[in-house]
C-alpha positions in Angstrom: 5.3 34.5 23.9 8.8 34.1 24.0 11.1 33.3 21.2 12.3 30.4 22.7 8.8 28.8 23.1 8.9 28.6 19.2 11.7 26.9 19.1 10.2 24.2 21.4 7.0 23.7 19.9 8.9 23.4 16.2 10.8 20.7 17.4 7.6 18.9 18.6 6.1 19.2 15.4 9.3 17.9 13.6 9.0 15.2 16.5 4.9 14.6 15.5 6.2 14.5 11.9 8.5 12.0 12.1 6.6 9.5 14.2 4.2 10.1 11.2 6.7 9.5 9.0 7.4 5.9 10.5 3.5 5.2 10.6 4.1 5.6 7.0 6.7 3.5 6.2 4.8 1.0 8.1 2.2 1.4 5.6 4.0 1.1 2.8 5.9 -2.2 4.1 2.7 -3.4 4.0 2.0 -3.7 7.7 -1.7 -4.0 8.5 -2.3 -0.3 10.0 -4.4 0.9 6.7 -7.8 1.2 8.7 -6.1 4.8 10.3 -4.9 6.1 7.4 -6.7 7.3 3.5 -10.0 6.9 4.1 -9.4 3.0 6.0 -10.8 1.4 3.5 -8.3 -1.2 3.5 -6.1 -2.9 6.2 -2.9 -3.8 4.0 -2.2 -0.9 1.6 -2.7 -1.9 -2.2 0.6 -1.5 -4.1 -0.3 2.2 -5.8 -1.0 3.4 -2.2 2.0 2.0 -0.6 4.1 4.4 -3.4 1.9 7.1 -1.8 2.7 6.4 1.8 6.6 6.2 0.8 6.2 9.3 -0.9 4.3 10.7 2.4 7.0 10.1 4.5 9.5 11.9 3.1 7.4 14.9 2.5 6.6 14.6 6.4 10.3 14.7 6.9 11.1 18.0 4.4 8.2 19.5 6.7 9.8 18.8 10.0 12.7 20.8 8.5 11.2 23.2 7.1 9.7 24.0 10.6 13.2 23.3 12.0 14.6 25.6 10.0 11.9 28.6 10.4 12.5 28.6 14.3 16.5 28.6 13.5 16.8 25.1 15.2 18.6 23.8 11.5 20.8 26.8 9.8 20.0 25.8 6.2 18.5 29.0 4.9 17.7 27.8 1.6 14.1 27.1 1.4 11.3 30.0 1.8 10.1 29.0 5.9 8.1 31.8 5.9 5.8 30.8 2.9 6.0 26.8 3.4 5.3 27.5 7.4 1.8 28.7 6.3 1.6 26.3 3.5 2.3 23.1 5.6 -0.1 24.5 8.3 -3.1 25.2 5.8 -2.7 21.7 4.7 -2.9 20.8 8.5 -6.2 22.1 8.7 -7.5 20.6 5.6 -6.2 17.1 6.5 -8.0 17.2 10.0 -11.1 18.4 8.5 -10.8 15.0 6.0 -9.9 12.9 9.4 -13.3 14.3 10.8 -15.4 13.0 7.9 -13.5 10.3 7.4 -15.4 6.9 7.3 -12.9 5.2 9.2 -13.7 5.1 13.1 -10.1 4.6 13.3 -8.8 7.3 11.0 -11.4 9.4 13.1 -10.7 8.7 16.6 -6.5 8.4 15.9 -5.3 10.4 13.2 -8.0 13.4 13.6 -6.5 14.5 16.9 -2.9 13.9 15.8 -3.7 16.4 12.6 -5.5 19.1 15.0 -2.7 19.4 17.5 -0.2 19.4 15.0 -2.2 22.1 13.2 -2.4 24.3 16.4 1.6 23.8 17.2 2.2 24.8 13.4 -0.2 27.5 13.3 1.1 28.7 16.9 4.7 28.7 14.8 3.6 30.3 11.6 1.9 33.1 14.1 5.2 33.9 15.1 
């Protein structure tokens, strides 16, 4: 593939990221989206989890920009792309194998294919 098709698919994943990001914030505003998200066992987030969900959304940020950066798209070169790339994208994988098995329909039939494609974009990157 060519280089430039890298470039396109890491800003789609910092794109996927981001809208995840805001999904998260939701959640930790309290907004009543918890049934897709940590196991949907409750609709408003509980206090501890909505710290989580903060937390998650900026570490779905520092991904999109690690990604950003690997393909060249940000000029930062501080951070190691090529070990967090394959880090980020192992994590992918284990997060949409917990969607599968989730208990939550919702977290299932939502967040499961959201995880998988952004698994095969990232590994598609890391491949690179």
């Amino acid at each position: 593939m060519d280089g430039d098709i890298f470039y396109v698919l890491s800003i789609i994943v910092a794109i996927m990221f981001a809208f995840i990001a805001v999904f998260q914030v939701l959640l930790a505003l309290g907004v009543p989206l918890g049934e897709f998200a940590m196991g949907g066992f409750y609709k408003v987030l509980p206090k501890k989890l909505r710290l989580i969900s903060f937390i998650n959304a900026i570490i779905l940020l520092f991904m999109g920009v690690v990604f950003l950066q690997h393909t060249n798209f940000l000029n930062f070169n501080f951070l190691p792309t090529s070990i967090l790339v394959w880090v980020i994208t192992v994590y992918l994988g284990l997060n949409t194998i917990k969607n599968l098995i989730s208990k939550s329909k919702k977290e299932r039939y939502v967040m499961t294919p959201l995880s998988s494609i952004a698994f095969i974009l990232c590994l598609m990157v890391s491949l690179s």
